[in-house]
MDTraj code that builds the backbone (N, CA, C; nanometers):
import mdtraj as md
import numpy as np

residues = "UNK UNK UNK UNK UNK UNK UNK UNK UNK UNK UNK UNK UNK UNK UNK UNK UNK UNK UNK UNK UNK UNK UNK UNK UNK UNK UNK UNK UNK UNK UNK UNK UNK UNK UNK UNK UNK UNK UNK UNK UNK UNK UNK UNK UNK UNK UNK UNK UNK UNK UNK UNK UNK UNK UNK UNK UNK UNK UNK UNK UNK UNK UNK UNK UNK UNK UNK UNK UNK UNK UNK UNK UNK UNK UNK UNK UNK UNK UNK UNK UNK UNK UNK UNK UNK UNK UNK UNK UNK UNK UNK UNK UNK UNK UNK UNK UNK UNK UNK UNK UNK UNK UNK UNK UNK UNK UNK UNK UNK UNK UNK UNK UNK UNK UNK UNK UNK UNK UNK UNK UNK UNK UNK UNK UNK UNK UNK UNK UNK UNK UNK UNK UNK UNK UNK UNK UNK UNK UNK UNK UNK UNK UNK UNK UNK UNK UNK UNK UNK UNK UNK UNK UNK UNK UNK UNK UNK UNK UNK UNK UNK UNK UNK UNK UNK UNK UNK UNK UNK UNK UNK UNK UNK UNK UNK UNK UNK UNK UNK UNK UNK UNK UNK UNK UNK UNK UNK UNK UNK UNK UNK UNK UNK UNK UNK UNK UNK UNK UNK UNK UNK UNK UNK".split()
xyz = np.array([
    [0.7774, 0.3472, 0.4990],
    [0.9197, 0.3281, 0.5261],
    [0.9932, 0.4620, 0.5230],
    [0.9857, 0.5522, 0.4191],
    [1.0384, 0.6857, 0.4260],
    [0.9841, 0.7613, 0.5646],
    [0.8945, 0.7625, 0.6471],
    [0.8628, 0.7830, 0.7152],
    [0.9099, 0.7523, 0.8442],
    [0.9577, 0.6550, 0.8493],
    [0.9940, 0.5631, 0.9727],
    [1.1346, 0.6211, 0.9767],
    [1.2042, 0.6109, 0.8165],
    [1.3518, 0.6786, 0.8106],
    [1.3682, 0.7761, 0.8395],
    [1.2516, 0.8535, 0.8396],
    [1.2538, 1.0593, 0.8362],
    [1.2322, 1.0441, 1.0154],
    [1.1487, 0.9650, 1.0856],
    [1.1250, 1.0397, 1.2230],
    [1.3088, 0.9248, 1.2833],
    [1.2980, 0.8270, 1.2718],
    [1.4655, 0.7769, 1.3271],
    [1.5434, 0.8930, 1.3099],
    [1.5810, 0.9143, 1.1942],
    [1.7095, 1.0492, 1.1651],
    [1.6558, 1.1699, 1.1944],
    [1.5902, 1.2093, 1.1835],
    [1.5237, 1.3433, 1.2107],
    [1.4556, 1.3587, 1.3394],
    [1.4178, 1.2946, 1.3726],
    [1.3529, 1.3154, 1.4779],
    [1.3517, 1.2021, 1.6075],
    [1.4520, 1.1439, 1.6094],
    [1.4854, 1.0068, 1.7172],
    [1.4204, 1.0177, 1.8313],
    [1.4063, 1.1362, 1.8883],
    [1.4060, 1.1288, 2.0829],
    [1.2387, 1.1268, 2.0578],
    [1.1934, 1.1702, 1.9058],
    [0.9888, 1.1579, 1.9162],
    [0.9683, 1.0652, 1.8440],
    [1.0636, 0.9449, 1.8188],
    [1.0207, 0.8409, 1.7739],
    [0.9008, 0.7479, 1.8255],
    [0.9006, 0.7300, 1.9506],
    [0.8118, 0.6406, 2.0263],
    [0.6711, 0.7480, 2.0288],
    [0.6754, 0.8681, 2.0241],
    [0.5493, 0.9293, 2.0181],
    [0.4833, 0.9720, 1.8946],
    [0.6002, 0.9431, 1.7852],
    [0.5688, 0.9828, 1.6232],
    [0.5245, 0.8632, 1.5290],
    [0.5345, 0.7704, 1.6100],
    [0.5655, 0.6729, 1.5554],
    [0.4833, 0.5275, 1.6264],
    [0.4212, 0.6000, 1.7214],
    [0.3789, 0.4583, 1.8277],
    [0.2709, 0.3796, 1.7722],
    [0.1921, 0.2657, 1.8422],
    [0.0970, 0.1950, 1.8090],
    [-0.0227, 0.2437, 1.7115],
    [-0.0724, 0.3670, 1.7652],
    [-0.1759, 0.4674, 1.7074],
    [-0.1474, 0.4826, 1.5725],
    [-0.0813, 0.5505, 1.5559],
    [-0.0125, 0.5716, 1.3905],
    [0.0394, 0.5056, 1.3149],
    [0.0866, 0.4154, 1.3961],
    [0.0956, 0.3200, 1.2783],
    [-0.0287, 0.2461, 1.2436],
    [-0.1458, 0.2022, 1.3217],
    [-0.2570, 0.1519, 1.2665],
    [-0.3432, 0.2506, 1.2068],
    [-0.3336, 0.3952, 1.2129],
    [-0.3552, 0.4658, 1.1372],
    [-0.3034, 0.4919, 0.9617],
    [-0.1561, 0.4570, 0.9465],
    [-0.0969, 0.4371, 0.8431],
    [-0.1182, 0.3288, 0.7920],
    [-0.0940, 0.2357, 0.8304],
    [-0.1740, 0.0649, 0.7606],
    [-0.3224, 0.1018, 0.7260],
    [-0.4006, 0.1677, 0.7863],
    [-0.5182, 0.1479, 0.7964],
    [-0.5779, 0.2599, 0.6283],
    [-0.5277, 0.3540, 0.6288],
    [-0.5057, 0.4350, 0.5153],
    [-0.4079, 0.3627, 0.3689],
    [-0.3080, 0.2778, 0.4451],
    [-0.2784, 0.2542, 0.2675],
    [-0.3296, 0.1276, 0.2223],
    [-0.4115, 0.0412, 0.3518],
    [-0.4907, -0.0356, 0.2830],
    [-0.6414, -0.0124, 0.2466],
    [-0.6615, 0.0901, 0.2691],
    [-0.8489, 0.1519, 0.2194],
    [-0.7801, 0.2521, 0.0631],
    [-0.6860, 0.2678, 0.0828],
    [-0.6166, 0.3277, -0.0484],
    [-0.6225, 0.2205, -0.1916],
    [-0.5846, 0.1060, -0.1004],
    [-0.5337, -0.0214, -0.2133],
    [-0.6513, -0.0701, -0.2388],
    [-0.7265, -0.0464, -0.1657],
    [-0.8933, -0.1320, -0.2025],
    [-0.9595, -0.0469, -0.2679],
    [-0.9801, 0.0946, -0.2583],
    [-1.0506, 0.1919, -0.3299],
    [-0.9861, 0.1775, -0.4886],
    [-0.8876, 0.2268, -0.4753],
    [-0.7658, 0.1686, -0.6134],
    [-0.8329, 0.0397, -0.6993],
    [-0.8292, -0.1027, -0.6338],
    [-0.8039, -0.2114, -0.7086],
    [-0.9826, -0.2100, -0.6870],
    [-1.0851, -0.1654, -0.6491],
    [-1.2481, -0.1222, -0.6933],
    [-1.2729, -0.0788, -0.7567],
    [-1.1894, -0.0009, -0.8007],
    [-1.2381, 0.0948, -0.9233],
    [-1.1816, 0.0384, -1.0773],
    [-1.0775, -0.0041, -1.0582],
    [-1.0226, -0.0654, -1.1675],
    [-1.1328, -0.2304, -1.2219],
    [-1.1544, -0.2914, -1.1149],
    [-1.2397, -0.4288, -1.0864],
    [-1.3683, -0.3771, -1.1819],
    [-1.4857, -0.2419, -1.1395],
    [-1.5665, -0.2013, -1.1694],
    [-1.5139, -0.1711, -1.3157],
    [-1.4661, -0.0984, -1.3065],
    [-1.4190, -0.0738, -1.4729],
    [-1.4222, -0.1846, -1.5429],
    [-1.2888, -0.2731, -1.5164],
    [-1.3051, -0.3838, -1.5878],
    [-1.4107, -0.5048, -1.6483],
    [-1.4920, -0.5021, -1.5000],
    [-1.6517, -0.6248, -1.5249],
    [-1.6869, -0.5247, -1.6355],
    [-1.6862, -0.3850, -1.6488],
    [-1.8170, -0.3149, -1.7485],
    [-1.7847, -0.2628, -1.8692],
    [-1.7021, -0.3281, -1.8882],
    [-1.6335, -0.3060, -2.0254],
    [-1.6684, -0.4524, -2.1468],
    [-1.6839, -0.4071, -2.2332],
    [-1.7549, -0.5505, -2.3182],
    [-1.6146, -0.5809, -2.4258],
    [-1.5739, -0.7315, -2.3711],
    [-1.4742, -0.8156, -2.4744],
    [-1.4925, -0.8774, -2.6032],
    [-1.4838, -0.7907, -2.7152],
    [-1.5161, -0.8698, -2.8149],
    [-1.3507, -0.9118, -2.9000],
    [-1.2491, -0.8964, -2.8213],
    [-1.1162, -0.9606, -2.9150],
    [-1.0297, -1.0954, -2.8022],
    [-1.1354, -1.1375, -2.7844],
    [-1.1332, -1.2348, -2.7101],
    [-1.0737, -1.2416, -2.5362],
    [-1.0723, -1.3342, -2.4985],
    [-1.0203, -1.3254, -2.3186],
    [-0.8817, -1.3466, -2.3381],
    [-0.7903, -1.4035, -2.4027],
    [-0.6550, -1.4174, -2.3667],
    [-0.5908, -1.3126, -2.3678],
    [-0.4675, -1.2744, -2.3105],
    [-0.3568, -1.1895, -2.2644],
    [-0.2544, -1.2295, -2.2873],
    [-0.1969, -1.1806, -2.3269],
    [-0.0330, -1.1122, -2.3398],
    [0.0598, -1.1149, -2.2464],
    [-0.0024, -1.1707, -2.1179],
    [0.0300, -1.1383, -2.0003],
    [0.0304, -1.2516, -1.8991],
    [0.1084, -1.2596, -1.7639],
    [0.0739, -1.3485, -1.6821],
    [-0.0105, -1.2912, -1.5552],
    [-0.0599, -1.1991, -1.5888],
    [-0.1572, -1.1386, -1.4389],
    [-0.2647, -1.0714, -1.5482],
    [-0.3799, -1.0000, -1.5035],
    [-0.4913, -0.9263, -1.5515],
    [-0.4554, -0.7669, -1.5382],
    [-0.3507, -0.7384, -1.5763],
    [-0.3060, -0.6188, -1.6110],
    [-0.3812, -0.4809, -1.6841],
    [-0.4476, -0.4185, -1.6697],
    [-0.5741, -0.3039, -1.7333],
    [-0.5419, -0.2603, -1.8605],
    [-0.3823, -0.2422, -1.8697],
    [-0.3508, -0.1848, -2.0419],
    [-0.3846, -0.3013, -2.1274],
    [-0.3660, -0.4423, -2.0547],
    [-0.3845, -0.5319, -2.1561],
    [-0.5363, -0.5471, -2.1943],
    [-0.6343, -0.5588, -2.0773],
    [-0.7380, -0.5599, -2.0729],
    [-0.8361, -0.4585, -2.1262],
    [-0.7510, -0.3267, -2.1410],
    [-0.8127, -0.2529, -2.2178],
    [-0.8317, -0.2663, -2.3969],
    [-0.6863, -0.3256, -2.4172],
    [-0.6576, -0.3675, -2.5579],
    [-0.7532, -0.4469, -2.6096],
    [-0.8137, -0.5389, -2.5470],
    [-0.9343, -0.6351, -2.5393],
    [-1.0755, -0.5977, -2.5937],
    [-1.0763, -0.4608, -2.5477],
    [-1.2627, -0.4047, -2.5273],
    [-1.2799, -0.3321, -2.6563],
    [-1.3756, -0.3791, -2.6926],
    [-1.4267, -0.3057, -2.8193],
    [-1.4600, -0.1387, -2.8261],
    [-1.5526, -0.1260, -2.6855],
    [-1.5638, -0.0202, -2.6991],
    [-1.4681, 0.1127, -2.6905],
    [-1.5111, 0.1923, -2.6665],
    [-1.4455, 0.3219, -2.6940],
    [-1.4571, 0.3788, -2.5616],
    [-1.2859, 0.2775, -2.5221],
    [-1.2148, 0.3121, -2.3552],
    [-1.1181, 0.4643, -2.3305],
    [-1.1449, 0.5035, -2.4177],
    [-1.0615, 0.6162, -2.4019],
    [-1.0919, 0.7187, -2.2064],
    [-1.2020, 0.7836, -2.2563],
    [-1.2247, 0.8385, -2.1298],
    [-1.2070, 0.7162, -2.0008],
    [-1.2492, 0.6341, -2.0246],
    [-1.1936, 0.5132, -1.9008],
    [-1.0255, 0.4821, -1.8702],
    [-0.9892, 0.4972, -2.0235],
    [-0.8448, 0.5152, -1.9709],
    [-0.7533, 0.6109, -1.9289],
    [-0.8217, 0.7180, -1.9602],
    [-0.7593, 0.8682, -1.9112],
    [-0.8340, 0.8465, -1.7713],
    [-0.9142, 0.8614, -1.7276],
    [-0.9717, 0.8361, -1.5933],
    [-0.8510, 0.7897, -1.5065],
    [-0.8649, 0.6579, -1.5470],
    [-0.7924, 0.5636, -1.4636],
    [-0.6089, 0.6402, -1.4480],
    [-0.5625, 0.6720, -1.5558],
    [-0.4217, 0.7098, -1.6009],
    [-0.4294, 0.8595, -1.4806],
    [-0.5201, 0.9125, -1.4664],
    [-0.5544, 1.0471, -1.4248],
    [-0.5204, 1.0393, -1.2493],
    [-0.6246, 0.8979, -1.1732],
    [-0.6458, 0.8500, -1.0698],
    [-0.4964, 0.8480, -1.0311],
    [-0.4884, 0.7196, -1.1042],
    [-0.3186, 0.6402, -1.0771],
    [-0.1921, 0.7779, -1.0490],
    [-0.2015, 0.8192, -1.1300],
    [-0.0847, 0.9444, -1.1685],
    [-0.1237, 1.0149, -1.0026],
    [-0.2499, 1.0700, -0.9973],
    [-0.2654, 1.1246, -0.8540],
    [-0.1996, 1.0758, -0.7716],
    [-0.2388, 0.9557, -0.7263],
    [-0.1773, 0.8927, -0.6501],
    [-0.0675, 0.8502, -0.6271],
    [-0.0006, 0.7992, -0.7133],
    [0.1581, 0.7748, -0.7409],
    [0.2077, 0.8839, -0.6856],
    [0.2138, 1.0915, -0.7975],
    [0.2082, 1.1653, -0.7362],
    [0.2441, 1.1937, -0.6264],
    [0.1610, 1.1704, -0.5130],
    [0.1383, 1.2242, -0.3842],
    [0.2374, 1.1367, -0.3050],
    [0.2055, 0.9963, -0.3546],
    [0.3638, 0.9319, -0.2877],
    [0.5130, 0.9508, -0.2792],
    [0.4993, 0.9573, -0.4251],
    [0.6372, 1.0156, -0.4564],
    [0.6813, 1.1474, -0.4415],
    [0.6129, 1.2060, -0.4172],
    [0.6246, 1.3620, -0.3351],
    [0.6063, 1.3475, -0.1901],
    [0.5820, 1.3076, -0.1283],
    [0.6115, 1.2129, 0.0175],
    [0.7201, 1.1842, 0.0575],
    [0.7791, 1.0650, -0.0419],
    [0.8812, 1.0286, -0.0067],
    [1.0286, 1.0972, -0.0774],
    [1.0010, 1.2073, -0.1837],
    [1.1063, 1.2699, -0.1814],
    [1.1084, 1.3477, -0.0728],
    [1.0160, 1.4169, -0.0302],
    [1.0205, 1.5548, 0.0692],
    [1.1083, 1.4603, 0.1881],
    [1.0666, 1.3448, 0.2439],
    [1.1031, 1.2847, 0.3508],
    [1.2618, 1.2738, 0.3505],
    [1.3116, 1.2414, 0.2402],
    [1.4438, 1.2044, 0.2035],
    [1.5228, 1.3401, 0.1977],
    [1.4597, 1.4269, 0.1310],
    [1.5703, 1.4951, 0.1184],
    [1.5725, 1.6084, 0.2442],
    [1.5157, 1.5837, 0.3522],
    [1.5092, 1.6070, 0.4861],
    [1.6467, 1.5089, 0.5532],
    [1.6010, 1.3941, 0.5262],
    [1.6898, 1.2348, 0.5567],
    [1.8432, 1.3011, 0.5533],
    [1.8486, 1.3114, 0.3674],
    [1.9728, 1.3460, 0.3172],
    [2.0172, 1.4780, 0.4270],
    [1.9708, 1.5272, 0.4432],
    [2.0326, 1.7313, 0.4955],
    [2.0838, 1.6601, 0.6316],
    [2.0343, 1.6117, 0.7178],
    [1.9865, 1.5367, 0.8648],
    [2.1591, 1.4707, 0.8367],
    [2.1457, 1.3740, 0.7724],
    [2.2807, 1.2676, 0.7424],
    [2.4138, 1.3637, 0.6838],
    [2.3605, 1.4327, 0.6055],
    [2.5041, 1.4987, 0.5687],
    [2.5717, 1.6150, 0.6749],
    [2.5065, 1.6142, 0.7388],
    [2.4996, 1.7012, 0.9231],
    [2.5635, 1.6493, 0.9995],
    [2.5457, 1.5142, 1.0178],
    [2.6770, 1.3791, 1.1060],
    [2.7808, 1.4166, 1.1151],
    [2.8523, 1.4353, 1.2251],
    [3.0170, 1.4706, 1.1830],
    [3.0925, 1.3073, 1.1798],
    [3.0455, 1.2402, 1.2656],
    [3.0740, 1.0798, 1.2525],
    [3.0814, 1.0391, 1.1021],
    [3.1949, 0.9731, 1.0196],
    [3.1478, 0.9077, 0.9031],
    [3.0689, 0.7741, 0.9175],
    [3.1381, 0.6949, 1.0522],
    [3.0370, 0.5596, 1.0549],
    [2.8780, 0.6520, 1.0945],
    [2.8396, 0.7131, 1.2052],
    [2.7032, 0.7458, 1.1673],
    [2.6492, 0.8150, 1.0257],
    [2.7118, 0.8499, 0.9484],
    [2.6589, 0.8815, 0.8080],
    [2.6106, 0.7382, 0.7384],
    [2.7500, 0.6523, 0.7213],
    [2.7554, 0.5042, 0.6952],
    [2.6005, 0.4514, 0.7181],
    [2.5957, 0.4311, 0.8802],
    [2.4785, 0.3968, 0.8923],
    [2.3322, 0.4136, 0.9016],
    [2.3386, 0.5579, 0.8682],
    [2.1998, 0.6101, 0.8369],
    [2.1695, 0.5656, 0.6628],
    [2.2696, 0.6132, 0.5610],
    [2.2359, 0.5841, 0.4650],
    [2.2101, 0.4025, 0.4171],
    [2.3229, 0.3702, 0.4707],
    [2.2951, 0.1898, 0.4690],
    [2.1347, 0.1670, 0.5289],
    [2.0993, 0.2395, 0.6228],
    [1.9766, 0.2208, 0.6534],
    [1.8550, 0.2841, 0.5269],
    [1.8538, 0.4007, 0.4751],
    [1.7698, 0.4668, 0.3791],
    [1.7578, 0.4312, 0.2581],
    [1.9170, 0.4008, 0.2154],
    [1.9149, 0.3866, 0.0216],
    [1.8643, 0.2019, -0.0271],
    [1.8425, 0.0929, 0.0634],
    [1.7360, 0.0130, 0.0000],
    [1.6001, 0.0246, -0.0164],
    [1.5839, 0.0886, 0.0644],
    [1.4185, 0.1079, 0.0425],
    [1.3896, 0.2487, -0.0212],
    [1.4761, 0.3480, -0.0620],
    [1.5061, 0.4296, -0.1630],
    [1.5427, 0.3410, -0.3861],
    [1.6203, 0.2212, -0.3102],
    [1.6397, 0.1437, -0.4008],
    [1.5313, 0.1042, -0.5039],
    [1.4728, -0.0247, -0.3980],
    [1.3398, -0.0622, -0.4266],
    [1.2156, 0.0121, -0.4503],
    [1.2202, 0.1539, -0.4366],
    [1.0909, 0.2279, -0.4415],
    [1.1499, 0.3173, -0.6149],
    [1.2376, 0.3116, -0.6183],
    [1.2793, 0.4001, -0.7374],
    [1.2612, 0.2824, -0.8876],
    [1.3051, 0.1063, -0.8356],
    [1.2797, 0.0188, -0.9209],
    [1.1371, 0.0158, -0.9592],
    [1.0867, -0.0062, -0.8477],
    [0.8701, -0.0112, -0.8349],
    [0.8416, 0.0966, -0.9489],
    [0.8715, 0.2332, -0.9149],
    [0.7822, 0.3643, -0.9492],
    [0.8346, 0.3714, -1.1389],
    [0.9395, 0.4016, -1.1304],
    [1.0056, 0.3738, -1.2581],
    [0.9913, 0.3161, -1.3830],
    [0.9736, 0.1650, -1.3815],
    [0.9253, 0.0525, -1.3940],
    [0.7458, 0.0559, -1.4350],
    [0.6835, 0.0790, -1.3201],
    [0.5357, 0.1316, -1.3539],
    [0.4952, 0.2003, -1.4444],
    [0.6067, 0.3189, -1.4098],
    [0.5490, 0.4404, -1.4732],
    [0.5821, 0.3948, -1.6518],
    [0.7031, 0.3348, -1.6582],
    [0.7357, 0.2827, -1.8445],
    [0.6057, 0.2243, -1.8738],
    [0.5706, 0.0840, -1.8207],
    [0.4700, -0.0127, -1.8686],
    [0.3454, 0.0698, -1.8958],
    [0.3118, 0.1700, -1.7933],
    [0.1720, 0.2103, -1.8412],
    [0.1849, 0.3407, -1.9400],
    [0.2812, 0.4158, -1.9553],
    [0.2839, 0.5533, -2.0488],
    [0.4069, 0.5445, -2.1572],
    [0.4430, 0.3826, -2.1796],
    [0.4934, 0.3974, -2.2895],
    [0.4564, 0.4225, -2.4220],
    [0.4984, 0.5056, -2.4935],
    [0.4498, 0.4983, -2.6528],
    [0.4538, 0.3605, -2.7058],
    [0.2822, 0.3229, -2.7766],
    [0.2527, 0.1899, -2.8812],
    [0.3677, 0.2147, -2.9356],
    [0.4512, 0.2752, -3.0003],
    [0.5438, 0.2553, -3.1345],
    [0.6262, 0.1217, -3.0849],
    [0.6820, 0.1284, -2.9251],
    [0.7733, 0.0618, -2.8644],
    [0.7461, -0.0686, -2.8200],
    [0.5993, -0.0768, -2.7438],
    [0.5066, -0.1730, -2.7431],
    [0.5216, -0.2740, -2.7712],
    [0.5375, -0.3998, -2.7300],
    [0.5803, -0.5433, -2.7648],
    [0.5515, -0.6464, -2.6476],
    [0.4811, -0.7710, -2.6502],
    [0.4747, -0.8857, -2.5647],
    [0.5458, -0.8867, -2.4859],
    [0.7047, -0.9018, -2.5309],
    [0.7912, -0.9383, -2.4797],
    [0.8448, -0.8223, -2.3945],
    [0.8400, -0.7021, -2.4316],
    [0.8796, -0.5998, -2.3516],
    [0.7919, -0.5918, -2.2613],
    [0.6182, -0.6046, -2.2619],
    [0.5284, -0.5549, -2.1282],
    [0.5881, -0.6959, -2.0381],
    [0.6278, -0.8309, -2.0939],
    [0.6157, -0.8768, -2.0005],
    [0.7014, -0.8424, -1.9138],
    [0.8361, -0.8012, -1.9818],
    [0.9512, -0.7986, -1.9087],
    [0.9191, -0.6983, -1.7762],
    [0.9081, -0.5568, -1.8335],
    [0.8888, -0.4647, -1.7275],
    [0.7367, -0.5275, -1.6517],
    [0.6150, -0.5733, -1.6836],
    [0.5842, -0.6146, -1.5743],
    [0.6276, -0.6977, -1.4886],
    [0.6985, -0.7723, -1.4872],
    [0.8051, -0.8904, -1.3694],
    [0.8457, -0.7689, -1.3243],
    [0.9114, -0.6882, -1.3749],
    [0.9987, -0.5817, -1.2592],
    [0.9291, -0.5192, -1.2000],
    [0.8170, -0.4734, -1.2022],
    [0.7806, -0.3993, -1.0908],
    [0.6718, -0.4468, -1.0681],
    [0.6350, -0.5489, -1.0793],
    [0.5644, -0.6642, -1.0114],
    [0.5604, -0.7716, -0.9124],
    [0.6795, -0.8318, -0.9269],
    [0.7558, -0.9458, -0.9062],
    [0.8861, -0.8900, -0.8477],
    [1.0040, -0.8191, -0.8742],
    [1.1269, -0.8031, -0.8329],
    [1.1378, -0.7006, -0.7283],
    [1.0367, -0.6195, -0.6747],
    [1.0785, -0.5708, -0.5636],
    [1.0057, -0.6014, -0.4669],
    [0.9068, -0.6931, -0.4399],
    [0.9019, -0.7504, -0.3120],
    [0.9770, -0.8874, -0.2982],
    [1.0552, -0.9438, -0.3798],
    [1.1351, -1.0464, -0.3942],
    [1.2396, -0.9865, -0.3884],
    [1.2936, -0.8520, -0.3773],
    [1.4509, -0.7895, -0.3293],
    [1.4537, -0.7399, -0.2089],
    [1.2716, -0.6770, -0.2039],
    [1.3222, -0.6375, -0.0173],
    [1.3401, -0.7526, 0.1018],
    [1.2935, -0.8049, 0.1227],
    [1.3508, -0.8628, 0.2416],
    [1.4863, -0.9073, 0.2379],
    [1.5300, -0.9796, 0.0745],
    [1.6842, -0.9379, 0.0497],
    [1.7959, -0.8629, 0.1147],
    [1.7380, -0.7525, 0.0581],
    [1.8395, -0.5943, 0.1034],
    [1.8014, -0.5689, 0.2090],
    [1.6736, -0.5894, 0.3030],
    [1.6695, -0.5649, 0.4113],
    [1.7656, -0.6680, 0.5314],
    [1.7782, -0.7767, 0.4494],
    [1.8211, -0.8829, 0.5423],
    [2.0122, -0.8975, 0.5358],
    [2.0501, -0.8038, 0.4277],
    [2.1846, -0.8063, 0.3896],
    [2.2501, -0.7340, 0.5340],
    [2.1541, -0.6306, 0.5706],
    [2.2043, -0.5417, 0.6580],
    [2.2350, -0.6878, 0.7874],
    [2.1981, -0.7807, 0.7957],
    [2.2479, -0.8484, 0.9439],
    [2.3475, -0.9059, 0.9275],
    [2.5065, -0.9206, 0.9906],
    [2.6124, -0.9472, 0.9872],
    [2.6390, -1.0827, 0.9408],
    [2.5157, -1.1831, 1.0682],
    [2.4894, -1.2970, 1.0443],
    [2.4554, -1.4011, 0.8900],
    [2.4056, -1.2874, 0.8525],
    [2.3272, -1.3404, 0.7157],
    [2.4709, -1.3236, 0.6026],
    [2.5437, -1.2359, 0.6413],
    [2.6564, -1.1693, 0.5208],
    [2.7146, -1.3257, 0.5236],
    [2.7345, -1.3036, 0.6963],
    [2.8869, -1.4183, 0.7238],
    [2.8329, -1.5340, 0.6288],
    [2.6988, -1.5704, 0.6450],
    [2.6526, -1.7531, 0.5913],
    [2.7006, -1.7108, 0.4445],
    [2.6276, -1.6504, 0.3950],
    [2.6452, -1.5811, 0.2438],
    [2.7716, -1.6016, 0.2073],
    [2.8774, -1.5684, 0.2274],
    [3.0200, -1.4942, 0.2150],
    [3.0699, -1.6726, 0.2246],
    [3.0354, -1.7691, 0.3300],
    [3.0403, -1.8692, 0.3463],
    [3.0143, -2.0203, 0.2514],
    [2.8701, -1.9445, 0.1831],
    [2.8379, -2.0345, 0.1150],
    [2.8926, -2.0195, -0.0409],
    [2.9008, -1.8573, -0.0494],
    [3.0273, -1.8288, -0.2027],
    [3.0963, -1.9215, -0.2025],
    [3.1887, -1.8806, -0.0802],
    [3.3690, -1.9151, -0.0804],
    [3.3221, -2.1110, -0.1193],
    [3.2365, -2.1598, -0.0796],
    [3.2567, -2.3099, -0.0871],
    [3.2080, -2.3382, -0.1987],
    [3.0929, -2.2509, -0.2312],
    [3.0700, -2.2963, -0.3639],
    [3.1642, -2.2817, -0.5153],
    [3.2369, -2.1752, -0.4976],
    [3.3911, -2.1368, -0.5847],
    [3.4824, -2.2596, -0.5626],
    [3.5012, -2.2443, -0.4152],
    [3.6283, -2.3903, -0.3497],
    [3.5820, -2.5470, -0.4574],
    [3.4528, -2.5516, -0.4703],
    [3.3937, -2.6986, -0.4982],
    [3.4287, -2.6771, -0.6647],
    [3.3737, -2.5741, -0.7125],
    [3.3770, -2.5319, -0.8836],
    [3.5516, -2.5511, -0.9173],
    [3.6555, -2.5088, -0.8177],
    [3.7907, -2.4836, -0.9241],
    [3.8185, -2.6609, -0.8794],
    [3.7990, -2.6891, -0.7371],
    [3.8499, -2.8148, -0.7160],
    [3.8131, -2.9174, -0.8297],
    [3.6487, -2.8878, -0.8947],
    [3.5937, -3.0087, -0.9842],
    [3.6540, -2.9601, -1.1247],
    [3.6970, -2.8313, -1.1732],
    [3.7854, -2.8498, -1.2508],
    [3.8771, -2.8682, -1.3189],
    [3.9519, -2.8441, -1.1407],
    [4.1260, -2.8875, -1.1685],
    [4.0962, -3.0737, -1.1796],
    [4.0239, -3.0969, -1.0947],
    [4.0473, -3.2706, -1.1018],
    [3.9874, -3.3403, -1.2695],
    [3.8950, -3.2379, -1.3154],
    [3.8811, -3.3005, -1.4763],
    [3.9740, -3.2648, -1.5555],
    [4.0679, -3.1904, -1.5326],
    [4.1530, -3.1334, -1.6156],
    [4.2741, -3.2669, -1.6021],
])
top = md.Topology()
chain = top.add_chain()
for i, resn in enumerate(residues, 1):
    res = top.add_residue(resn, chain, resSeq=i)
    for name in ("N", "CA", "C"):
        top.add_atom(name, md.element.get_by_symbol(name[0]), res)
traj = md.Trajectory(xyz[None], top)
């Protein structure tokens, strides 16, 4: 997505050649051999690790910090490994998509138009949004200090960057259509109209 934002604003007239069929099945094709190499290595890890504090979790998914908490043996180098991998990778994204942005940003603050500023950033800062909730979020759950450590806290931050940002993007992506505001804005106003009407009449 930072990508798509960086060649639109930055580079519009080589959009169709920066951006065409090729590369993009080139880009899908890389961050899903990414996600499989990723969730293989973790899988492998996990089968070869021996549970002696039983199978239940703390958790509503099979999460690795929890699963590590589990193993008797002596996961250390497995967990620096893994912490080592992850961090790479994260890393390289997030250095991606800042470089992209703050290209974005220079590009947009260049506009002499305020509605084209308007609408470049309305276009950039949700999926700037959602990627800052994801990374953020991650990064607490897995490198927080034990002192802080609690059930109730992993679960929380895992829902958030588990659960709440692919359940906000199509959201924020979908806020941007006029159509969708108007129903929205529509279904407020009646649902307020119905709430004071049912309390003036119990009153």
């Amino acid at each position: 997505m930072s990508y798509d934002c960086y060649v639109a604003i930055c580079k519009p007239l080589h959009y169709g050649t920066l951006l065409g069929s090729r590369a993009c099945v080139h880009m899908a094709a890389a961050a899903w051999a990414t996600g499989f190499l990723y969730s293989l290595m973790h899988t492998a890890n996990t089968f070869s690790l021996p549970l002696c504090k039983g199978n239940a979790l703390d958790q509503f998914f099979c999460e690795i910090p929890q699963i590590l908490k589990l193993s008797c043996s002596d996961t250390y180098l497995r967990e620096l490994g893994l912490i080592v991998f992850s961090a790479c990778l994260i890393s390289m994204c997030f250095i991606f998509i800042v470089l992209s942005y703050v290209q974005i940003f220079r590009a947009v603050l260049r506009i002499s138009s305020e509605q084209g500023r308007h609408k470049a950033f309305s276009t950039c800062l949700p999926h700037l949004a959602v990627v800052s909730l994801f990374v953020s979020t991650a990064i607490f759950a897995h490198l927080k200090p034990h002192s802080i450590s609690s059930p109730s806290l992993d679960l929380v931050v895992s829902v958030l960057y588990s659960l709440v940002p692919p359940a906000v993007n199509p959201l924020i992506y979908s806020m941007r259509n006029q159509e969708l505001k108007d129903s929205l804005w529509k279904l407020m106003v009646g649902c307020f109209s119905k709430r004071i009407s049912y309390l003036s009449s119990s009153l």
